[in-house]
C-alpha positions in Angstrom: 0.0 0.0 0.0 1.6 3.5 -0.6 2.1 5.3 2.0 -0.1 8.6 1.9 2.1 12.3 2.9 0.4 13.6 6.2 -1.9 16.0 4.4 -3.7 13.2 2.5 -4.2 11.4 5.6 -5.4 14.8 7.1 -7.5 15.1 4.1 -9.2 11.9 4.1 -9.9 12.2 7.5 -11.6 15.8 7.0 -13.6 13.6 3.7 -14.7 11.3 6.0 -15.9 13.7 8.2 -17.6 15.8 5.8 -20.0 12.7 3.8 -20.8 11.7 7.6 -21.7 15.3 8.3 -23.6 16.2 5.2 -27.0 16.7 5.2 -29.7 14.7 3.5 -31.1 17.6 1.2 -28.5 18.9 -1.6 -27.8 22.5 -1.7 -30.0 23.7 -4.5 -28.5 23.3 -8.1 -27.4 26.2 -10.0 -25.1 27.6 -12.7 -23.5 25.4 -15.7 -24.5 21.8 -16.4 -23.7 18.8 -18.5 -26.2 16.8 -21.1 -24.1 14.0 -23.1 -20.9 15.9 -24.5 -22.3 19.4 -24.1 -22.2 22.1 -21.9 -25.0 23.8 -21.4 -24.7 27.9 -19.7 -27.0 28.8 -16.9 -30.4 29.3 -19.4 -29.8 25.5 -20.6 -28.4 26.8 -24.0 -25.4 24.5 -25.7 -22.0 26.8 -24.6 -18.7 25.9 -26.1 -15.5 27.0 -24.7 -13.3 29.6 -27.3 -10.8 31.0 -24.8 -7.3 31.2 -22.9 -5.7 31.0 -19.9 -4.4 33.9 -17.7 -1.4 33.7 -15.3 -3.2 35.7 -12.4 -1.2 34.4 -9.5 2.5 35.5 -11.0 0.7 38.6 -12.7 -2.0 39.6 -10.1 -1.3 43.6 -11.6 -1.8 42.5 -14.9 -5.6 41.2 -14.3 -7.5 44.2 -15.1 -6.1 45.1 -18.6 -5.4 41.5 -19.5 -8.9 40.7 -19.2 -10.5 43.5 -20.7 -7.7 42.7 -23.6 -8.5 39.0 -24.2 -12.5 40.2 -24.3 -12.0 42.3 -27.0 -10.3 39.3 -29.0 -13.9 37.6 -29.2 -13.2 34.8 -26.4 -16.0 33.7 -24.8 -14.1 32.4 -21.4 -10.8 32.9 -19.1 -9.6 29.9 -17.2 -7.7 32.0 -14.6 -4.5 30.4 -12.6 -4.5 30.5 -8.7 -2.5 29.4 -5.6 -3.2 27.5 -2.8 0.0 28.9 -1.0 2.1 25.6 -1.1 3.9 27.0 -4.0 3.1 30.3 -4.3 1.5 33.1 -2.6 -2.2 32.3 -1.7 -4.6 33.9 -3.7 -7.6 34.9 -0.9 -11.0 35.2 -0.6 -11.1 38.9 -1.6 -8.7 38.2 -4.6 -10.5 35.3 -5.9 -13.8 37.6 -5.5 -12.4 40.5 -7.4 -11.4 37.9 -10.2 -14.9 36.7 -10.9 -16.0 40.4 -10.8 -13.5 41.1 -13.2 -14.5 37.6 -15.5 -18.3 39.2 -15.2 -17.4 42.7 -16.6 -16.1 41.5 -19.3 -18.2 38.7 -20.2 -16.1 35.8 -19.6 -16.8 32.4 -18.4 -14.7 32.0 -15.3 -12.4 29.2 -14.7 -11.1 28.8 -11.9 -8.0 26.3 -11.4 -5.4 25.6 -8.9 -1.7 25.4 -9.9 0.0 24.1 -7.5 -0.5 20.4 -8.2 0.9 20.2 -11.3 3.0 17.4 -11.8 2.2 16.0 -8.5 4.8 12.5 -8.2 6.8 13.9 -10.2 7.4 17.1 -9.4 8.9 17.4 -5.9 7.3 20.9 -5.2 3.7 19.8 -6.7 1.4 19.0 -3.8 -1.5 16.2 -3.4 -4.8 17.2 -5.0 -6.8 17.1 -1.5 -4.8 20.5 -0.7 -6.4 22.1 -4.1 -9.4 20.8 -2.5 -9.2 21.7 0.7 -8.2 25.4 -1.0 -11.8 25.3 -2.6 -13.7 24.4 0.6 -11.7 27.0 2.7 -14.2 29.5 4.2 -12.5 32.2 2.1 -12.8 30.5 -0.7 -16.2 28.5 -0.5 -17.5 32.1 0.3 -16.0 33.8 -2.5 -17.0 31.4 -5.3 -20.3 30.1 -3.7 -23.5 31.7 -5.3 -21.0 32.3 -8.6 -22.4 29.3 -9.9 -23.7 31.1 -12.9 -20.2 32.6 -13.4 -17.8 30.4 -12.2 -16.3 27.0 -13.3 -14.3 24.9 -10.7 -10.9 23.4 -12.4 -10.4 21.4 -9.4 -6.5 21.1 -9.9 -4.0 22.1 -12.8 -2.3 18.4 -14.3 -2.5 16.8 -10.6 -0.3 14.1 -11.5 2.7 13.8 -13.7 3.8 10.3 -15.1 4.5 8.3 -12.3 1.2 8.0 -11.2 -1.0 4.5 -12.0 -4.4 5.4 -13.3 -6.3 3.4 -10.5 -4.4 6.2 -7.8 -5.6 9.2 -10.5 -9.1 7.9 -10.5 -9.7 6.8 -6.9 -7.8 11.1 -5.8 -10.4 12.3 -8.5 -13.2 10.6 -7.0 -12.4 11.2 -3.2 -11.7 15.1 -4.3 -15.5 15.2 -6.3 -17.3 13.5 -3.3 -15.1 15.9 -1.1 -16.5 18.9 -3.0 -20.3 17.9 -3.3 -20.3 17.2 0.2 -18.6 20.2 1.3 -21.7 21.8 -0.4 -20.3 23.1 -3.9 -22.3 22.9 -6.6 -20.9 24.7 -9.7 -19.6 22.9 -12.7 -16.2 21.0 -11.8 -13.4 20.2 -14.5 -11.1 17.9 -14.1 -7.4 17.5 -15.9 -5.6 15.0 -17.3 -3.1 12.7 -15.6 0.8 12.8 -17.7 1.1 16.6 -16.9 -2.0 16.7 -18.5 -1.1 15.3 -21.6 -2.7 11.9 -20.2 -0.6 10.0 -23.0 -1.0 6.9 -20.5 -5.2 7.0 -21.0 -6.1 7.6 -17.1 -8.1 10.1 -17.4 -9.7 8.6 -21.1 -10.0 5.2 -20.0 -11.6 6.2 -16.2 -13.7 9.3 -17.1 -16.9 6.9 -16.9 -16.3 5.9 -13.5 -15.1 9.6 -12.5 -18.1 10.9 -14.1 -20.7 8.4 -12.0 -18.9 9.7 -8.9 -20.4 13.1 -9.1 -23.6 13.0 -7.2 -24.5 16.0 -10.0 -23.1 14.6 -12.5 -22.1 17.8 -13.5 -18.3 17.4 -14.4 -16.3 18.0 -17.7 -12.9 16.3 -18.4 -9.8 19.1 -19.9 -6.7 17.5 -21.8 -4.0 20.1 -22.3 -2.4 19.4 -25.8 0.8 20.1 -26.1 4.0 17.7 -27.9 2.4 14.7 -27.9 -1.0 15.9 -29.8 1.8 16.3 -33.1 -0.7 15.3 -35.8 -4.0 14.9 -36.9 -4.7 11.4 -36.2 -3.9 12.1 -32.7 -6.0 14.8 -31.8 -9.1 13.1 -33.5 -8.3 9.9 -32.2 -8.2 11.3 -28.7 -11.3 13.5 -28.7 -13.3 10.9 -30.9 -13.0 8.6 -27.6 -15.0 11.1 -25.7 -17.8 11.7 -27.9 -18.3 7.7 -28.1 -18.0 7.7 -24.5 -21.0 10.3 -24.9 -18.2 12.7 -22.1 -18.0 16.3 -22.3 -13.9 17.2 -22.9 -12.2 20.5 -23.7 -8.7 21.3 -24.6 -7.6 23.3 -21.4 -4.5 24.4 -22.6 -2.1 23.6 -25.7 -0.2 25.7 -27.8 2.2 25.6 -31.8 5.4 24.3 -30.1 6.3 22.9 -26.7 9.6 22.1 -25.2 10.7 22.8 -29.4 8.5 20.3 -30.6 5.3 20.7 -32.6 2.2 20.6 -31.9 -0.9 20.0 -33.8 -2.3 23.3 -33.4 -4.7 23.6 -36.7 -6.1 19.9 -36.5 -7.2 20.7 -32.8 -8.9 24.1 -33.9 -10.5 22.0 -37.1 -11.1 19.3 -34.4 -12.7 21.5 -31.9 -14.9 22.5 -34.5 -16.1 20.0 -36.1 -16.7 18.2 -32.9 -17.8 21.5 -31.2 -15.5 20.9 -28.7 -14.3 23.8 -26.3 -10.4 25.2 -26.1 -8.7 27.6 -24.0 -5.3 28.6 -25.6 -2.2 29.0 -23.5 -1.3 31.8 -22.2 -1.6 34.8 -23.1 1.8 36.3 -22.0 4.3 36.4 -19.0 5.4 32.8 -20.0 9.2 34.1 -19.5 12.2 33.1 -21.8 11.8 29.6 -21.6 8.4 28.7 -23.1 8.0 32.8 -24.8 6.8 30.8 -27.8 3.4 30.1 -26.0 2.6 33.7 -25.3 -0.7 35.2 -27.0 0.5 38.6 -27.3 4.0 39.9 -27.0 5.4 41.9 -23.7 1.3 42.2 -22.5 0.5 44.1 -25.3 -2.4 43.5 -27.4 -1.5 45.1 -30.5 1.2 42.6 -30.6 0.2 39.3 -31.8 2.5 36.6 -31.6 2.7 34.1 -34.6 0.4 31.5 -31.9 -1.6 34.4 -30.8 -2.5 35.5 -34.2 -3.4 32.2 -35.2 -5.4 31.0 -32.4 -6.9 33.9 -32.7 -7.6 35.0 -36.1 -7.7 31.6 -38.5 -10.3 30.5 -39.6 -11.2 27.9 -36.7 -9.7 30.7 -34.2 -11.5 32.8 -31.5 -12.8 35.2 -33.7 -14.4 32.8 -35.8 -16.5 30.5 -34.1 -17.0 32.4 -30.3 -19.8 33.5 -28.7 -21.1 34.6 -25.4 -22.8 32.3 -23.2 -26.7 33.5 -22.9 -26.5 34.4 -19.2 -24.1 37.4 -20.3 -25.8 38.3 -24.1 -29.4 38.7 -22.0 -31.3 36.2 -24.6 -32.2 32.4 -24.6 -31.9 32.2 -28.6 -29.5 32.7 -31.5 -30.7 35.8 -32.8 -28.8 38.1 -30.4 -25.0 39.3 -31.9 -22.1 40.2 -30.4 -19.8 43.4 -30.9 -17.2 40.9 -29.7 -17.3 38.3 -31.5 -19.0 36.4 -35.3 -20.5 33.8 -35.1 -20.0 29.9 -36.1 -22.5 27.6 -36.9 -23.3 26.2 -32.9 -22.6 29.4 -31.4 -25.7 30.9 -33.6 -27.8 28.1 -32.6 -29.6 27.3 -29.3 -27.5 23.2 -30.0 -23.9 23.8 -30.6 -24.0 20.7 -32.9 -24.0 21.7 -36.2 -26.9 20.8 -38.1 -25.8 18.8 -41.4 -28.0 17.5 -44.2 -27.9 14.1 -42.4 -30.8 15.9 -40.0 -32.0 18.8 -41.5 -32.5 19.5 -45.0 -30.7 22.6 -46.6 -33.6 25.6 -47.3 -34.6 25.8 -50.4 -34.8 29.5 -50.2 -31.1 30.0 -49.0 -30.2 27.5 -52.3 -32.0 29.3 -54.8 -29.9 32.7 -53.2 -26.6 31.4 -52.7 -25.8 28.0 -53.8 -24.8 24.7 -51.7 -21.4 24.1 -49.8 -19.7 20.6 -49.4 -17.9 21.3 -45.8 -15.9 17.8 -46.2 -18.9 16.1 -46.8 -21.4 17.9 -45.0 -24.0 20.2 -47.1 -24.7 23.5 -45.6 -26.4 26.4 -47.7 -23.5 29.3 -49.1 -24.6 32.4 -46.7 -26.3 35.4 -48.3 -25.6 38.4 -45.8 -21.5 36.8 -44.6 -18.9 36.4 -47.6 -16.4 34.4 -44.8 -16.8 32.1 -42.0 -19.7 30.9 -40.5 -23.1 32.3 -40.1 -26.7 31.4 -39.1 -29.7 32.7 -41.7 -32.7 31.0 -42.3 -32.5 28.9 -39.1 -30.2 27.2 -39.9 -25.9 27.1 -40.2 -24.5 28.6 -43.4 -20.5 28.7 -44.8 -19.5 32.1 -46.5 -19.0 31.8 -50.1 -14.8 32.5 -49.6 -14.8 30.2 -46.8 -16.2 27.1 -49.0 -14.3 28.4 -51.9 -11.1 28.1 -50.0 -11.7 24.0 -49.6 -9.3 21.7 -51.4 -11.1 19.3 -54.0 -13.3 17.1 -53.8 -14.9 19.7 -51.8 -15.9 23.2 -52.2 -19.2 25.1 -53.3 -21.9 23.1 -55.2 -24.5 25.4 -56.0 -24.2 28.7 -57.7 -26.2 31.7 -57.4 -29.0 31.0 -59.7 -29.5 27.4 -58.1 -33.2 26.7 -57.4 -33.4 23.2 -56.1 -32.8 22.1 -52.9 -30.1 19.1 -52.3 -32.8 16.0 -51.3 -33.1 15.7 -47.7 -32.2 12.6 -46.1 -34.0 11.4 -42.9 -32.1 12.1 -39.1 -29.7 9.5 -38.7 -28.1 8.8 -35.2 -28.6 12.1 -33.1 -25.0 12.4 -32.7 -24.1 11.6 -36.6 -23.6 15.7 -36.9 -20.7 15.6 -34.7 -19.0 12.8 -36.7 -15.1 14.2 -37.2 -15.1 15.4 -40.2 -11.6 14.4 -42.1 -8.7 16.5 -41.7 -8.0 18.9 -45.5 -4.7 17.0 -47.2 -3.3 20.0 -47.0 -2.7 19.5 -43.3 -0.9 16.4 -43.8 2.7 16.8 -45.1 2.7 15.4 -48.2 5.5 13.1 -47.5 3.3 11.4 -45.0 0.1 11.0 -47.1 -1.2 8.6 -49.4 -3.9 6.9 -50.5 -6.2 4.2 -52.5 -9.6 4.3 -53.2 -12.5 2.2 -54.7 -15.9 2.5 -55.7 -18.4 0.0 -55.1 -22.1 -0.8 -56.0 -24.9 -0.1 -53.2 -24.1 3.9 -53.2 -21.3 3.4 -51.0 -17.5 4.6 -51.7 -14.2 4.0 -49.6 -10.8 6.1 -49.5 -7.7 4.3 -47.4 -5.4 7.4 -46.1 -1.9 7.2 -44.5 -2.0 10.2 -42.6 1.2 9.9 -41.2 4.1 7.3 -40.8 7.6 6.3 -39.2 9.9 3.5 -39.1 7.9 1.0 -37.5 4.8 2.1 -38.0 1.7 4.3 -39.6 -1.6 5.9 -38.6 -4.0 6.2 -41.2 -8.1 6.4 -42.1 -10.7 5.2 -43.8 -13.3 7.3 -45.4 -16.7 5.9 -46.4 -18.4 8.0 -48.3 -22.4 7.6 -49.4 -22.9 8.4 -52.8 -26.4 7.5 -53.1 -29.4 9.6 -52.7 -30.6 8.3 -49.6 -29.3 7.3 -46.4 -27.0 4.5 -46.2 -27.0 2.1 -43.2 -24.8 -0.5 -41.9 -22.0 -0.3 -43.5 -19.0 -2.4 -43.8 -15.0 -1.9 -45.1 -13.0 -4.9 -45.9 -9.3 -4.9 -46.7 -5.9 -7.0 -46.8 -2.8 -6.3 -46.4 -0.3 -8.0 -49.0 2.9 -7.7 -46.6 3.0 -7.2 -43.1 1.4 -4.0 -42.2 -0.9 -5.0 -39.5 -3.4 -2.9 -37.4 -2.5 -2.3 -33.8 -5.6 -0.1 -32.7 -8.7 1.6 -33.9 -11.1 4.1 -32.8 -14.4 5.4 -34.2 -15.8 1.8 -36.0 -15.7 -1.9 -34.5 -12.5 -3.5 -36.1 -12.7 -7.4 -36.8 -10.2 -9.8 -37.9 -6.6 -9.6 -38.2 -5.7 -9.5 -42.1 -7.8 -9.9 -43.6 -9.6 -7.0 -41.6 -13.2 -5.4 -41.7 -14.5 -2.6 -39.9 -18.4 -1.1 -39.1 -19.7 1.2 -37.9 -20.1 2.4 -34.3 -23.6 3.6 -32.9 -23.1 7.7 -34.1 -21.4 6.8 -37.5 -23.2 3.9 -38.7 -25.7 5.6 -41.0 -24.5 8.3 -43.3 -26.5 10.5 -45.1 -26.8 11.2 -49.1 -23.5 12.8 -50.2 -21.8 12.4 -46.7 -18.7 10.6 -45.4 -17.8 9.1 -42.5 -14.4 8.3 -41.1 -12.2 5.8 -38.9 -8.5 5.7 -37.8 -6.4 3.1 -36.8 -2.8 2.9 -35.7 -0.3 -0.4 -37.1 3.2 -1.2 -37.2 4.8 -2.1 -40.4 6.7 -5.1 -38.5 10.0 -4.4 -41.0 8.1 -4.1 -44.4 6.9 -0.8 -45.8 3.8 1.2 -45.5 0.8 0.1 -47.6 -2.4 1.3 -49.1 -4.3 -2.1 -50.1 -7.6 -2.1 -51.8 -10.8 -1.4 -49.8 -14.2 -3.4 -50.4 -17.3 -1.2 -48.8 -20.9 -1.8 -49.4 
């Protein structure tokens, strides 16, 4: 058994103490809750994170200004860093209150996290989780952040745990810290981070979340990954996120960055990612990160007219912060879409009461936005061309529309369909799985360096069509995809991809289909992705080793 520091023996004793204590009627609920993989805002409208973090406890002068200056970039939220004192000067009661006042002012979701975990095993200043805990249920604390539950989100610790920890010690801290919490009588929202400084390349936090999840009494927790050199290419990032919406989990990307420790990181396949997915992200950081990690700063020196490269890209491309933010209802003053922001334009769930966009799978594309601006294949989704927005997303005719440049832009096959004298509506196609619309939509080519790609592709009788993809590859081994794409003129169900490798390629792991056999293979798909509608396409990864041959692209047979 491993023997626990004094203040996690103090600290279970105080957890014991405090489920024995509770009472038998909750504190009424307020604030931010979870349904499935969303986030809903305090008027139960879908709310998706478009944000960064803030280094309040080294920069406390800078709060002011540096809030005000990451609202007028279009973000939607802050997750703001704070102390418990066994690292770094405590952050009070009073502080902690002016910092929600401050989040409020300026519109911006409020989370709250405590930094002196990070690393915890590891890291031999980095201190048990139960003290961030016991920093939340301080009176100081509970006081300044109780009846915030509209406002505030509770990050219960920053990366808790480097990588010595096992995953059955992350899950049962994570647990004993939620039941902590609840009984101490906090109710707000709680997010908890990955294991692996966050980066949770070991799958504790992935592989547990369920069981994390069911301890919540509330069930009112979201799971945050912090993407940095590990997340180094597309397949990754999908593959990582995918594993959340099949576990039907809310996850956002708490923190990641272009480049950590000089190596890359996947920053445009996690903003396409986030996205499609509609998945939240908070960016890191937006400056003070000193001459060690000066890469990851927003803005240069504190100073907003000075973008960095990162900053201007997370920022200002076309899945940035500018793009696809929007306020959460409680601070815009209205339950629907119609209400715009100074701060910010508006993507296709932000304009929308669901922040899943609505593809022709479930809706079907107005006839009257057709006939005025044509149809746009967004890789394989159809959403009308927007009459009133010539870029980026917008939301006319109830419904989510691309600007004309915007769907121009997209590398073949995809692009603009219609034209501006269309008249006729794309056929609809019935609803297929209520969660088919969040289906990861593949990654452009053009993201993949071309070195790494290539590909094979057949097409079959029954309406269905498949694409092999090697998205990326090394010595011993390969990740790649399969995209199935239906190009009938109704909706396709239960398909199935079959394909053999002629040398010895062989698969390792998959994620978004059920994978059978072991060369031959076949794959189909899971419960969200098993029906695809008229003109769409699905897609699955897998991972293999080449086991001393080369990489292949074999024939595909789909029907």
């Amino acid at each position: 058994m491993k023997k626990l520091l004094p203040a996690s023996r103090k600290y279970l004793q105080r957890t014991a103490l405090a489920l024995a204590t509770a009472t038998m009627m909750a504190p009424a609920f307020a604030g931010w809750t979870v349904s499935g993989t969303q986030v809903l805002d305090p008027n139960g409208n879908a709310f998706v994170f478009r944000g960064v973090n803030h280094a309040h406890t080294w920069y406390a002068d800078r709060l002011t200004q540096s809030l005000r200056d990451i609202a007028a970039t279009g973000a939607n939220s802050v997750r703001v860093v704070l102390s418990n004192g066994t690292q770094w000067s405590r952050n009070n009661g009073a502080d902690v209150t002016n910092v929600i006042n401050q989040c409020k002012a300026n519109k911006l979701v409020c989370v709250l996290e405590v930094h002196d975990s990070t690393g915890y095993g590891e890291s031999t200043a980095a201190t048990h989780i139960s003290r961030a805990t016991e920093y939340w249920l301080s009176s100081d604390i509970k006081a300044a952040i109780t009846g915030q539950e509209d406002y505030v989100i509770v990050n219960i610790a920053n990366e808790p745990f480097g990588n010595s920890t096992s995953a059955a010690t992350y899950t049962a801290d994570h647990i004993t810290a939620i039941r902590a919490l609840r009984a101490g009588g906090l109710t707000h929202m709680l997010m908890v981070d990955a294991a692996n400084w966050g980066q949770d390349w070991q799958n504790a936090m992935r592989d547990n979340a369920p069981a994390i999840f069911a301890a919540d009494t509330l069930k009112n927790t979201v799971f945050s990954v912090h993407m940095y050199e590990v997340y180094n290419n597309a397949a990754i990032v999908q593959s990582y996120l995918s594993s959340f919406q099949t576990r039907n989990l809310p996850i956002v990307v708490g923190e990641f960055g272009a480049e950590h420790n000089g190596s890359n990181v996947a920053e445009d396949a996690i903003l396409q990612y986030a996205q499609d997915m509609r998945i939240g992200y908070l960016g890191w950081s937006w400056s003070g990160n000193g001459s060690c990690c000066v890469n990851l700063d927003i803005v240069n020196n504190w100073n907003a007219g000075s973008l960095s490269t990162w900053g201007n890209f997370l920022i200002n491309s076309t899945n940035g912060i500018k793009a696809t933010s929007k306020l959460a209802t409680n601070f815009s003053g209205t339950t629907t879409s119609s209400t715009s922001s100074a701060r910010s334009s508006v993507a296709p769930s932000s304009a929308a009461p669901s922040s899943t966009p609505r593809s022709s799978s479930s809706i079907a594309v107005s006839s009257s936005s057709v006939a005025n601006g044509g149809t746009c294949n967004w890789y394989g989704n159809r959403y009308p061309i927007c009459i009133t927005s010539n870029s980026g997303w917008g939301w006319e005719n109830s419904q989510s529309c691309v600007g004309r440049t915007s769907c121009a832009a997209l590398p073949a096959p995809w692009g603009i369909e219609g034209s501006a004298t269309s008249s006729t509506a794309p056929s609809s196609t019935p609803a297929s799985s209520s969660r088919s619309s969040v289906a990861p939509s593949s990654i452009p080519a053009s993201s993949v360096p071309a070195s790494s790609r290539s590909s094979s592709s057949v097409a079959n009788t029954g309406g269905v069509s498949c694409t092999y993809v090697v998205s990326n590859s090394w010595g011993a081994g390969f990740t790649g995809a399969i995209r199935v794409t239906n190009t009938g003129t109704s909706a396709k169900s239960g398909w199935t991809a079959s394909w053999t490798y002629s040398g010895s390629n062989r698969i390792t792991s998959s994620w978004n289909a059920t994978l059978t056999g072991s060369n031959p293979y076949s794959a189909t798909g899971v419960n969200w992705n098993s029906t695809i509608g008229a003109g769409q396409t699905v897609e699955f990864g897998f991972q293999g080793n080449t086991n001393g041959g080369s990489v292949e692209t074999p024939a595909i047979t789909c029907r």
